[in-house]
C-alpha positions as CSV (number, residue, x, y, z in Angstrom):
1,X,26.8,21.2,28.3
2,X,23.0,20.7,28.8
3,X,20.2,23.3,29.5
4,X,17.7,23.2,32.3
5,X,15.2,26.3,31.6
6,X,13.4,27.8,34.6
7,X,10.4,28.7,31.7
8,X,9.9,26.7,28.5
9,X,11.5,27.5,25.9
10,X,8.7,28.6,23.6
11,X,7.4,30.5,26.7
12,X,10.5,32.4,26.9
13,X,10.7,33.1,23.3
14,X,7.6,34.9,23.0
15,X,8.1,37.0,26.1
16,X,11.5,38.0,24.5
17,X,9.5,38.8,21.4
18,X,7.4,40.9,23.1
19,X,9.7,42.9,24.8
20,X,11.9,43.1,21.7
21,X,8.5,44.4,20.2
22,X,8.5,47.5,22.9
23,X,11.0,48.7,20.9
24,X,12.3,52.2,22.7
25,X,13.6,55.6,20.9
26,X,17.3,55.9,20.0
27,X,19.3,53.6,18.7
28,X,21.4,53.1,21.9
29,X,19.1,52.3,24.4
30,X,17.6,50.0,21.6
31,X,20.6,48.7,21.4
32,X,20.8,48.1,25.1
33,X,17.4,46.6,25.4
34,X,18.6,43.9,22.4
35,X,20.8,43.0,25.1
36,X,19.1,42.7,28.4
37,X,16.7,40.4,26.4
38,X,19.4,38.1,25.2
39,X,20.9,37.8,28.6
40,X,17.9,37.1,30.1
41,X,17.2,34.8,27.4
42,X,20.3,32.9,28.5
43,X,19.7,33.4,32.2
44,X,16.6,30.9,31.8
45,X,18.2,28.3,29.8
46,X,19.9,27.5,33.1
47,X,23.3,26.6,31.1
48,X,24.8,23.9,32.9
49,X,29.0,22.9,32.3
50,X,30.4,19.8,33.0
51,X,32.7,19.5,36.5
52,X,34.6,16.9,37.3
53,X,34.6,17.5,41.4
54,X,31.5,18.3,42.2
55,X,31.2,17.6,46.0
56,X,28.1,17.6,48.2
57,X,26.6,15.3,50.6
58,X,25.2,11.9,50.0
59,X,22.6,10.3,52.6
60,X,22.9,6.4,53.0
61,X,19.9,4.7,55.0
62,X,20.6,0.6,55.5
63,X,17.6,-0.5,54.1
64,X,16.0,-2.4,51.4
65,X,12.9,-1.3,50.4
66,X,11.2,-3.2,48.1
67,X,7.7,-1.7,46.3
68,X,5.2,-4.5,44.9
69,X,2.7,-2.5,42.5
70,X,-0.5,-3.9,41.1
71,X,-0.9,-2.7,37.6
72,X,-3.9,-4.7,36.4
73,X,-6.5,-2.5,34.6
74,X,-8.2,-2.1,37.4
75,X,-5.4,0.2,39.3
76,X,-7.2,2.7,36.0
77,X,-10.1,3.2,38.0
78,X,-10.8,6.9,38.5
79,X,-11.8,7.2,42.5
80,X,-8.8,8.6,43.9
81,X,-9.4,11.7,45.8
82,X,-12.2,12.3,43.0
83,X,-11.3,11.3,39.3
84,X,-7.8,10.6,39.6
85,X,-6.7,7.5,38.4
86,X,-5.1,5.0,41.4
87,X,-2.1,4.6,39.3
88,X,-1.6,7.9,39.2
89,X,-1.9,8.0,42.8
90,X,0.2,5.4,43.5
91,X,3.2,6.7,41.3
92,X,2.9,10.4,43.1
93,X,3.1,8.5,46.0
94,X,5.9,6.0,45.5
95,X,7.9,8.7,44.5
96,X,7.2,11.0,48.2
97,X,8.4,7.7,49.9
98,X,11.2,7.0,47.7
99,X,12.3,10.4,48.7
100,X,11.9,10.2,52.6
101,X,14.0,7.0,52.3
102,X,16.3,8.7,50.2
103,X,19.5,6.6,50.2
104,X,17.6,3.7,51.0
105,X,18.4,0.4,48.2
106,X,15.1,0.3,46.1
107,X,13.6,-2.5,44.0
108,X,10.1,-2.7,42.1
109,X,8.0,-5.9,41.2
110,X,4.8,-4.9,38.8
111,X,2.2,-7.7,38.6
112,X,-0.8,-8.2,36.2
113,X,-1.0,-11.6,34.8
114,X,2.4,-12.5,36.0
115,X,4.9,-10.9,38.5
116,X,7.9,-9.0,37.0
117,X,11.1,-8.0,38.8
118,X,11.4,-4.6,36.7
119,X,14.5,-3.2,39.0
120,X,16.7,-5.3,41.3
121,X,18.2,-3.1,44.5
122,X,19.7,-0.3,43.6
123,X,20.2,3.1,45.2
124,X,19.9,5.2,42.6
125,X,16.3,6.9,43.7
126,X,16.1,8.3,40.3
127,X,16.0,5.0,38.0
128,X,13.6,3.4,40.6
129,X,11.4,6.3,39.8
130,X,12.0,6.5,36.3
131,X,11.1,2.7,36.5
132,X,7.5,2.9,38.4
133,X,6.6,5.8,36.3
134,X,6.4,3.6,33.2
135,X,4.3,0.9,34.8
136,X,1.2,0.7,32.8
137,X,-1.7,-2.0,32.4
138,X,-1.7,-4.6,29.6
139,X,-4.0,-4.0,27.2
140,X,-7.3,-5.7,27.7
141,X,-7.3,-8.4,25.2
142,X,-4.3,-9.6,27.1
143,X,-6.0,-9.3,30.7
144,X,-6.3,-12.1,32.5
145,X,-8.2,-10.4,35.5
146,X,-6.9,-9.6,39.0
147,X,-5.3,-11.6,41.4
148,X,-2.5,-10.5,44.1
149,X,-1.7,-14.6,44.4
150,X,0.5,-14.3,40.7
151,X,3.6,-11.8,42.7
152,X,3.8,-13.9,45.5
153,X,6.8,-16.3,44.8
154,X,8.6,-13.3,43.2
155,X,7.9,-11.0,46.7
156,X,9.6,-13.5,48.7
157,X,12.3,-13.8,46.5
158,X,13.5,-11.0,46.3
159,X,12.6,-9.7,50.2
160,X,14.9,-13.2,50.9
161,X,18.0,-11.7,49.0
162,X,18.0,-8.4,50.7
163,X,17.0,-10.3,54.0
164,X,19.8,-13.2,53.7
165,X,22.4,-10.2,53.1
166,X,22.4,-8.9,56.7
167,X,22.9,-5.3,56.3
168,X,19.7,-3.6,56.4
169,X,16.2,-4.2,57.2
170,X,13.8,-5.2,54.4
171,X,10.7,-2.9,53.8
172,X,8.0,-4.2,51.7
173,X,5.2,-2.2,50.7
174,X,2.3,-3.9,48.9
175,X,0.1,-1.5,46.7
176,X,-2.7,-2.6,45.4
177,X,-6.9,-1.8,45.5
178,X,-7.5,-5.6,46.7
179,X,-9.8,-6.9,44.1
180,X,-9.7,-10.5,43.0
181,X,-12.3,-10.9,39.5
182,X,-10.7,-14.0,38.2
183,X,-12.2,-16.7,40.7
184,X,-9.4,-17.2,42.2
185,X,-9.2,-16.9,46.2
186,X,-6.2,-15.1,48.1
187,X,-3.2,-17.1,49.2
188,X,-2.2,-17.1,52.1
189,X,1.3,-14.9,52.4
190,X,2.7,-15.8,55.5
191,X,5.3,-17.5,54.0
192,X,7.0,-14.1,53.2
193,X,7.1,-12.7,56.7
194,X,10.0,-14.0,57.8
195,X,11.9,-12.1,55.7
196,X,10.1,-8.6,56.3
197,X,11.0,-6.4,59.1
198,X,8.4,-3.4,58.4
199,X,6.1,-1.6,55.6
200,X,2.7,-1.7,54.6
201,X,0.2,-3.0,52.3
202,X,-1.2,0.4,50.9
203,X,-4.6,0.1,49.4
204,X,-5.9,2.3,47.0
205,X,-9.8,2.9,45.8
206,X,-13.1,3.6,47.1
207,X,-16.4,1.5,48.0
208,X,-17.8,3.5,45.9
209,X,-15.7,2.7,43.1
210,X,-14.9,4.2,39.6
211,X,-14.9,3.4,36.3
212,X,-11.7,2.6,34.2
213,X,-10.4,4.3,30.8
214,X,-8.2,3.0,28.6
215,X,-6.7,3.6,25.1
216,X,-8.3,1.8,22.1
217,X,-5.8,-1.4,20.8
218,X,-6.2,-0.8,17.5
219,X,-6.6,3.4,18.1
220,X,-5.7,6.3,20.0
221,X,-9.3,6.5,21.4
222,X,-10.0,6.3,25.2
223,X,-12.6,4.4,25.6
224,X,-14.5,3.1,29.2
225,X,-14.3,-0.6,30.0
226,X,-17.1,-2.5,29.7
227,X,-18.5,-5.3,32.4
228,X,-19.0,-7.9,29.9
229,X,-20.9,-10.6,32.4
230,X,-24.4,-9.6,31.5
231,X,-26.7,-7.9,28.6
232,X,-26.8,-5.2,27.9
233,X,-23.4,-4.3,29.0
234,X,-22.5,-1.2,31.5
235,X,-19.4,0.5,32.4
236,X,-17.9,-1.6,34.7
237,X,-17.3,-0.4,38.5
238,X,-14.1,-1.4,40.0
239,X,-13.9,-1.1,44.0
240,X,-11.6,-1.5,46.9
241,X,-11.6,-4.9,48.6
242,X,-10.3,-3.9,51.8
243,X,-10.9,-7.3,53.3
244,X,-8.2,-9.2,51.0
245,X,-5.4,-6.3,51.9
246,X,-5.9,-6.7,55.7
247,X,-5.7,-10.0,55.3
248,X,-2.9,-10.0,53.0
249,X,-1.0,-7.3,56.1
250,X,-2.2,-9.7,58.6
251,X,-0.1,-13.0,57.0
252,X,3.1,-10.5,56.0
253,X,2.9,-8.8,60.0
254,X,3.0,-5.7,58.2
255,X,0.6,-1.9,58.5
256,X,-2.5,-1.8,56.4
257,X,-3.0,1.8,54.8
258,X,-5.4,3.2,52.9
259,X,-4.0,5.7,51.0
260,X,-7.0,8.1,49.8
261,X,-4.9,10.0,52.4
262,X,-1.2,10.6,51.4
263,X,-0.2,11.5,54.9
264,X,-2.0,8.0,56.2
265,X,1.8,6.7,55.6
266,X,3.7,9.2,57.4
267,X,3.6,7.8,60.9
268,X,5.3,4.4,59.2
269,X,8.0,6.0,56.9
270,X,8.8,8.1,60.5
271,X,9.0,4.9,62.0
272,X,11.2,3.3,59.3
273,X,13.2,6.6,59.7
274,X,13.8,6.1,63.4
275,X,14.9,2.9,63.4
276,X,17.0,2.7,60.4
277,X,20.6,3.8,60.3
278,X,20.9,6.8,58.3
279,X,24.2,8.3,57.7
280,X,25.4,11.7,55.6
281,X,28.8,10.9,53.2
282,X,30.8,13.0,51.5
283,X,30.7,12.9,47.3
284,X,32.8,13.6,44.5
285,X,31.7,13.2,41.5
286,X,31.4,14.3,37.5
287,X,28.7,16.5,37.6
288,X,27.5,19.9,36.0
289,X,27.9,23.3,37.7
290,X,25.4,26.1,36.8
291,X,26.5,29.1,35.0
292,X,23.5,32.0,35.1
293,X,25.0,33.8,37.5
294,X,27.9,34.9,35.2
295,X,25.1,36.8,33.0
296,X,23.1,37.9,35.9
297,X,25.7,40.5,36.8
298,X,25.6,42.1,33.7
299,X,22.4,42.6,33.6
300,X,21.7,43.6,36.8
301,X,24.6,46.4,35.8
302,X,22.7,47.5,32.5
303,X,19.6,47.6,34.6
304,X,21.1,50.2,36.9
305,X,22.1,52.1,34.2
306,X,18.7,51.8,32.4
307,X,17.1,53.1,35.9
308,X,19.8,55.9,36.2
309,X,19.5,57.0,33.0
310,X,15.4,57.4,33.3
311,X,15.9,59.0,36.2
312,X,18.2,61.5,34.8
313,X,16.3,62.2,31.8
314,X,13.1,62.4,34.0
Protein backbone atom coordinates (compact mmCIF):
# COMPACT_ATOMS: atom_id res chain seq x y z
CA UNK A 1 0.00 0.00 0.00
CA UNK A 2 1.48 3.56 -0.53
CA UNK A 3 -0.12 7.12 -0.20
CA UNK A 4 -0.08 9.83 -2.76
CA UNK A 5 -1.81 13.03 -0.86
CA UNK A 6 -3.46 15.62 -3.19
CA UNK A 7 -2.42 18.30 0.04
CA UNK A 8 0.55 17.64 2.35
CA UNK A 9 0.11 16.05 5.05
CA UNK A 10 0.81 18.60 7.67
CA UNK A 11 -1.50 20.90 5.43
CA UNK A 12 -4.26 18.55 5.76
CA UNK A 13 -3.80 18.01 9.42
CA UNK A 14 -4.34 21.47 10.41
CA UNK A 15 -7.30 22.06 8.18
CA UNK A 16 -8.79 18.89 9.94
CA UNK A 17 -7.85 20.55 13.20
CA UNK A 18 -9.63 23.37 12.40
CA UNK A 19 -12.69 22.12 11.37
CA UNK A 20 -12.61 19.57 14.34
CA UNK A 21 -12.22 22.96 16.26
CA UNK A 22 -15.82 24.32 14.85
CA UNK A 23 -17.02 21.92 17.01
CA UNK A 24 -21.18 22.00 16.49
CA UNK A 25 -24.05 21.53 19.30
CA UNK A 26 -25.27 18.01 20.08
CA UNK A 27 -23.46 15.26 20.37
CA UNK A 28 -24.73 13.66 17.17
CA UNK A 29 -24.03 15.95 14.63
CA UNK A 30 -20.60 16.27 16.51
CA UNK A 31 -20.34 12.95 16.13
CA UNK A 32 -21.00 13.15 12.48
CA UNK A 33 -18.71 15.98 11.76
CA UNK A 34 -15.71 13.61 13.65
CA UNK A 35 -16.56 11.64 10.69
CA UNK A 36 -16.71 13.64 7.56
CA UNK A 37 -13.25 14.94 8.79
CA UNK A 38 -11.64 11.59 9.02
CA UNK A 39 -12.94 10.59 5.63
CA UNK A 40 -11.81 13.41 4.13
CA UNK A 41 -8.76 12.97 5.84
CA UNK A 42 -8.38 9.64 4.10
CA UNK A 43 -9.77 10.88 0.80
CA UNK A 44 -6.46 13.09 0.46
CA UNK A 45 -4.05 10.45 1.38
CA UNK A 46 -4.88 9.17 -2.06
CA UNK A 47 -4.53 5.40 -0.65
CA UNK A 48 -3.23 3.42 -3.34
CA UNK A 49 -3.54 -0.87 -3.30
CA UNK A 50 -1.41 -3.08 -5.04
CA UNK A 51 -3.01 -4.78 -8.49
CA UNK A 52 -1.55 -7.23 -10.27
CA UNK A 53 -3.38 -6.44 -13.86
CA UNK A 54 -3.35 -3.17 -14.27
CA UNK A 55 -3.84 -2.56 -18.05
CA UNK A 56 -3.51 0.71 -20.00
CA UNK A 57 -1.66 1.83 -23.00
CA UNK A 58 2.05 2.05 -23.50
CA UNK A 59 3.47 4.43 -26.36
CA UNK A 60 6.73 3.03 -28.10
CA UNK A 61 8.62 5.63 -30.44
CA UNK A 62 11.83 3.87 -32.35
CA UNK A 63 14.30 6.15 -31.37
CA UNK A 64 17.28 6.70 -29.41
CA UNK A 65 17.68 9.81 -27.92
CA UNK A 66 20.63 10.53 -26.36
CA UNK A 67 21.06 13.94 -24.01
CA UNK A 68 24.78 15.33 -23.54
CA UNK A 69 24.57 17.97 -20.57
CA UNK A 70 27.30 20.31 -19.57
CA UNK A 71 27.46 20.56 -15.85
CA UNK A 72 30.62 22.63 -15.28
CA UNK A 73 30.08 25.47 -12.71
CA UNK A 74 29.39 27.61 -15.14
CA UNK A 75 25.77 25.92 -16.29
CA UNK A 76 25.19 27.83 -12.29
CA UNK A 77 25.04 31.09 -13.84
CA UNK A 78 21.89 32.89 -13.03
CA UNK A 79 20.63 34.44 -16.57
CA UNK A 80 18.03 32.28 -17.55
CA UNK A 81 14.81 34.05 -18.25
CA UNK A 82 16.09 36.40 -15.33
CA UNK A 83 17.83 34.72 -12.27
CA UNK A 84 17.23 31.25 -12.91
CA UNK A 85 19.96 29.12 -12.83
CA UNK A 86 20.79 27.34 -16.66
CA UNK A 87 20.75 24.08 -14.89
CA UNK A 88 17.74 24.51 -13.71
CA UNK A 89 16.57 25.44 -17.02
CA UNK A 90 17.97 22.77 -18.68
CA UNK A 91 16.52 20.04 -16.28
CA UNK A 92 12.80 21.65 -16.63
CA UNK A 93 13.50 21.34 -20.04
CA UNK A 94 15.03 17.85 -20.56
CA UNK A 95 12.24 16.57 -18.76
CA UNK A 96 9.32 18.50 -21.42
CA UNK A 97 11.33 16.69 -24.20
CA UNK A 98 11.68 13.44 -22.53
CA UNK A 99 7.96 13.63 -22.31
CA UNK A 100 7.08 14.53 -26.01
CA UNK A 101 9.33 11.52 -26.86
CA UNK A 102 7.70 9.53 -24.45
CA UNK A 103 8.51 5.91 -25.32
CA UNK A 104 11.47 6.92 -27.00
CA UNK A 105 15.03 4.85 -25.49
CA UNK A 106 16.90 7.55 -23.45
CA UNK A 107 20.54 7.85 -22.43
CA UNK A 108 22.38 10.82 -20.53
CA UNK A 109 26.25 11.76 -20.65
CA UNK A 110 27.22 14.72 -17.99
CA UNK A 111 30.53 16.34 -18.67
CA UNK A 112 32.72 18.59 -16.41
CA UNK A 113 36.32 17.55 -16.28
CA UNK A 114 35.61 14.35 -17.80
CA UNK A 115 32.62 12.80 -19.77
CA UNK A 116 30.38 10.33 -17.84
CA UNK A 117 27.90 7.86 -19.29
CA UNK A 118 25.38 8.26 -16.16
CA UNK A 119 22.44 6.07 -17.99
CA UNK A 120 22.89 3.69 -20.93
CA UNK A 121 19.37 3.39 -23.24
CA UNK A 122 16.68 2.72 -21.45
CA UNK A 123 13.01 3.45 -21.80
CA UNK A 124 12.08 3.93 -18.63
CA UNK A 125 11.39 8.03 -18.97
CA UNK A 126 11.26 8.12 -15.32
CA UNK A 127 14.90 6.95 -14.29
CA UNK A 128 16.33 9.15 -17.13
CA UNK A 129 14.75 11.85 -15.31
CA UNK A 130 15.44 10.92 -11.94
CA UNK A 131 19.07 10.67 -13.50
CA UNK A 132 19.46 14.43 -14.96
CA UNK A 133 17.80 15.79 -12.00
CA UNK A 134 20.86 14.89 -9.83
CA UNK A 135 23.38 16.25 -12.22
CA UNK A 136 25.26 18.83 -10.29
CA UNK A 137 28.72 20.75 -10.65
CA UNK A 138 31.89 19.55 -8.99
CA UNK A 139 32.93 21.53 -6.41
CA UNK A 140 35.34 24.21 -7.38
CA UNK A 141 38.50 23.03 -5.92
CA UNK A 142 37.96 20.19 -8.27
CA UNK A 143 37.13 22.38 -11.48
CA UNK A 144 39.22 22.12 -14.10
CA UNK A 145 37.40 24.88 -16.28
CA UNK A 146 35.11 24.44 -19.25
CA UNK A 147 35.66 22.67 -22.36
CA UNK A 148 32.94 20.71 -24.55
CA UNK A 149 36.20 18.76 -26.33
CA UNK A 150 36.39 16.21 -22.83
CA UNK A 151 32.52 14.36 -23.97
CA UNK A 152 33.41 13.98 -27.28
CA UNK A 153 34.78 10.32 -27.59
CA UNK A 154 32.05 9.24 -25.13
CA UNK A 155 29.18 11.12 -27.58
CA UNK A 156 30.22 9.13 -30.43
CA UNK A 157 30.24 6.11 -28.56
CA UNK A 158 27.39 5.82 -27.47
CA UNK A 159 25.36 7.56 -30.59
CA UNK A 160 27.45 4.53 -32.53
CA UNK A 161 25.72 1.78 -30.38
CA UNK A 162 22.26 2.95 -30.86
CA UNK A 163 23.20 3.81 -34.60
CA UNK A 164 25.04 0.28 -35.41
CA UNK A 165 21.69 -1.33 -33.87
CA UNK A 166 19.43 -0.42 -36.84
CA UNK A 167 16.12 0.05 -35.21
CA UNK A 168 15.63 3.62 -34.66
CA UNK A 169 17.03 6.87 -35.43
CA UNK A 170 19.61 8.43 -33.06
CA UNK A 171 18.78 11.92 -31.61
CA UNK A 172 21.52 13.81 -29.95
CA UNK A 173 20.88 16.89 -28.22
CA UNK A 174 23.99 18.86 -27.02
CA UNK A 175 23.21 21.28 -24.02
CA UNK A 176 25.53 23.46 -23.08
CA UNK A 177 26.12 27.63 -22.76
CA UNK A 178 29.32 27.25 -25.08
CA UNK A 179 32.06 28.72 -23.05
CA UNK A 180 35.57 27.34 -23.22
CA UNK A 181 37.89 29.19 -19.95
CA UNK A 182 40.55 26.58 -19.96
CA UNK A 183 42.68 27.55 -23.16
CA UNK A 184 41.70 25.00 -24.78
CA UNK A 185 40.11 25.45 -28.49
CA UNK A 186 36.93 23.47 -29.73
CA UNK A 187 37.44 20.22 -31.63
CA UNK A 188 36.23 19.66 -34.34
CA UNK A 189 32.96 17.04 -33.97
CA UNK A 190 32.38 15.93 -37.31
CA UNK A 191 33.44 12.76 -36.60
CA UNK A 192 30.20 12.03 -34.70
CA UNK A 193 27.79 12.89 -37.54
CA UNK A 194 27.64 9.93 -39.14
CA UNK A 195 25.96 8.37 -36.57
CA UNK A 196 23.30 11.16 -35.85
CA UNK A 197 20.11 11.37 -37.81
CA UNK A 198 18.51 14.67 -35.96
CA UNK A 199 18.56 16.97 -32.67
CA UNK A 200 20.03 19.97 -31.63
CA UNK A 201 22.74 21.60 -29.77
CA UNK A 202 20.66 23.71 -27.29
CA UNK A 203 22.44 26.61 -25.78
CA UNK A 204 21.66 28.10 -22.72
CA UNK A 205 22.84 31.82 -21.26
CA UNK A 206 22.83 35.34 -22.15
CA UNK A 207 25.57 37.91 -23.54
CA UNK A 208 24.81 39.61 -20.85
CA UNK A 209 25.78 36.92 -18.62
CA UNK A 210 25.28 36.09 -14.76
CA UNK A 211 26.96 35.34 -11.92
CA UNK A 212 27.31 31.85 -10.35
CA UNK A 213 26.48 30.59 -6.73
CA UNK A 214 27.60 27.76 -5.17
CA UNK A 215 27.62 26.00 -1.75
CA UNK A 216 30.64 26.56 0.50
CA UNK A 217 33.12 23.06 0.55
CA UNK A 218 33.76 23.16 3.90
CA UNK A 219 29.96 24.83 4.75
CA UNK A 220 26.50 25.13 3.89
CA UNK A 221 27.02 28.85 2.82
CA UNK A 222 26.26 29.97 -0.77
CA UNK A 223 28.68 31.92 -1.64
CA UNK A 224 29.36 33.88 -5.43
CA UNK A 225 32.36 32.71 -7.47
CA UNK A 226 35.09 34.75 -7.74
CA UNK A 227 37.14 35.59 -11.16
CA UNK A 228 40.45 34.94 -9.69
CA UNK A 229 42.64 36.38 -12.92
CA UNK A 230 43.21 39.85 -11.60
CA UNK A 231 43.30 42.03 -8.12
CA UNK A 232 41.20 42.83 -6.55
CA UNK A 233 38.91 40.07 -7.45
CA UNK A 234 35.07 40.52 -8.77
CA UNK A 235 32.32 38.18 -9.12
CA UNK A 236 32.96 36.44 -12.11
CA UNK A 237 30.52 36.87 -15.27
CA UNK A 238 29.79 33.73 -17.17
CA UNK A 239 28.22 34.25 -20.79
CA UNK A 240 27.00 32.40 -23.71
CA UNK A 241 29.52 31.60 -26.48
CA UNK A 242 27.15 31.13 -29.23
CA UNK A 243 29.90 30.98 -31.79
CA UNK A 244 31.40 27.47 -30.32
CA UNK A 245 27.68 25.81 -30.32
CA UNK A 246 26.94 26.80 -34.03
CA UNK A 247 30.03 25.53 -34.75
CA UNK A 248 29.83 22.57 -32.76
CA UNK A 249 25.79 22.02 -34.82
CA UNK A 250 27.52 22.83 -37.91
CA UNK A 251 30.29 19.61 -37.61
CA UNK A 252 27.39 17.23 -36.02
CA UNK A 253 24.60 18.44 -39.07
CA UNK A 254 22.38 19.01 -36.38
CA UNK A 255 19.74 22.42 -35.28
CA UNK A 256 21.24 25.08 -33.11
CA UNK A 257 18.80 26.43 -30.34
CA UNK A 258 18.85 28.80 -27.96
CA UNK A 259 16.77 27.93 -25.42
CA UNK A 260 15.95 31.30 -23.32
CA UNK A 261 12.77 30.24 -25.20
CA UNK A 262 11.37 26.78 -24.25
CA UNK A 263 9.12 26.67 -27.24
CA UNK A 264 12.44 27.48 -29.58
CA UNK A 265 12.53 23.44 -29.57
CA UNK A 266 9.18 22.66 -30.50
CA UNK A 267 9.34 22.81 -34.34
CA UNK A 268 12.33 20.01 -33.97
CA UNK A 269 10.71 17.54 -31.32
CA UNK A 270 7.50 17.97 -34.05
CA UNK A 271 9.78 17.03 -36.54
CA UNK A 272 11.39 14.12 -34.68
CA UNK A 273 7.66 13.26 -33.92
CA UNK A 274 6.68 13.11 -37.64
CA UNK A 275 9.25 11.08 -38.75
CA UNK A 276 9.65 8.59 -36.12
CA UNK A 277 7.55 5.46 -35.76
CA UNK A 278 5.42 5.86 -32.93
CA UNK A 279 3.16 3.10 -31.91
CA UNK A 280 0.42 2.66 -28.88
CA UNK A 281 0.70 -1.22 -27.02
CA UNK A 282 -1.23 -2.72 -24.78
CA UNK A 283 0.13 -3.26 -20.85
CA UNK A 284 -0.28 -5.45 -18.05
CA UNK A 285 1.38 -5.01 -15.31
CA UNK A 286 1.78 -4.96 -11.25
CA UNK A 287 0.62 -1.70 -10.39
CA UNK A 288 -1.51 0.13 -7.75
CA UNK A 289 -5.17 0.99 -8.12
CA UNK A 290 -6.55 4.10 -6.29
CA UNK A 291 -9.05 3.68 -3.54
CA UNK A 292 -10.73 7.37 -2.52
CA UNK A 293 -13.59 6.86 -4.28
CA UNK A 294 -14.75 4.11 -1.83
CA UNK A 295 -14.84 6.95 0.95
CA UNK A 296 -16.12 9.59 -1.25
CA UNK A 297 -19.54 8.01 -1.31
CA UNK A 298 -20.00 8.13 2.18
CA UNK A 299 -19.31 11.33 2.51
CA UNK A 300 -20.99 12.73 -0.05
CA UNK A 301 -24.08 10.63 1.70
CA UNK A 302 -23.48 12.26 5.21
CA UNK A 303 -23.21 15.62 3.40
CA UNK A 304 -26.69 15.30 2.07
CA UNK A 305 -27.91 14.50 5.24
CA UNK A 306 -25.95 17.30 6.99
CA UNK A 307 -27.64 19.71 4.17
CA UNK A 308 -31.09 18.08 4.77
CA UNK A 309 -31.01 18.21 8.19
CA UNK A 310 -30.11 22.22 8.16
CA UNK A 311 -32.60 22.62 6.01
CA UNK A 312 -35.17 21.05 8.03
CA UNK A 313 -34.28 22.55 11.18
CA UNK A 314 -34.07 25.95 9.36
Amino acid sequence: MIVNPIIPIWLMVIICVILLVLKRKGIVPYIRQIIIVILIFIINLRIMIPDENVDGKTQEVDAYVLFVIDDTISMLAQDYNGNTERLTAVKEDCEYIIDELYGARFSVISFNNEAKLMSPYTNDAEFAKSVISSIYPLDELYAKGSSMNVSKEQLINTAKNAYEKKDGSVIVFFISDGEINNNDELSSFADASQYIDTGAVLGYGTEAGGKMYIKSYYSEEIKVIQDTSSYPLKDAISKIDESNLKKLADDMDISYVNMNDRSNIDDILKSIKNTSNVSQKDASSEGYKETYYIFVIPVLLLLIYEFIDYKRRA
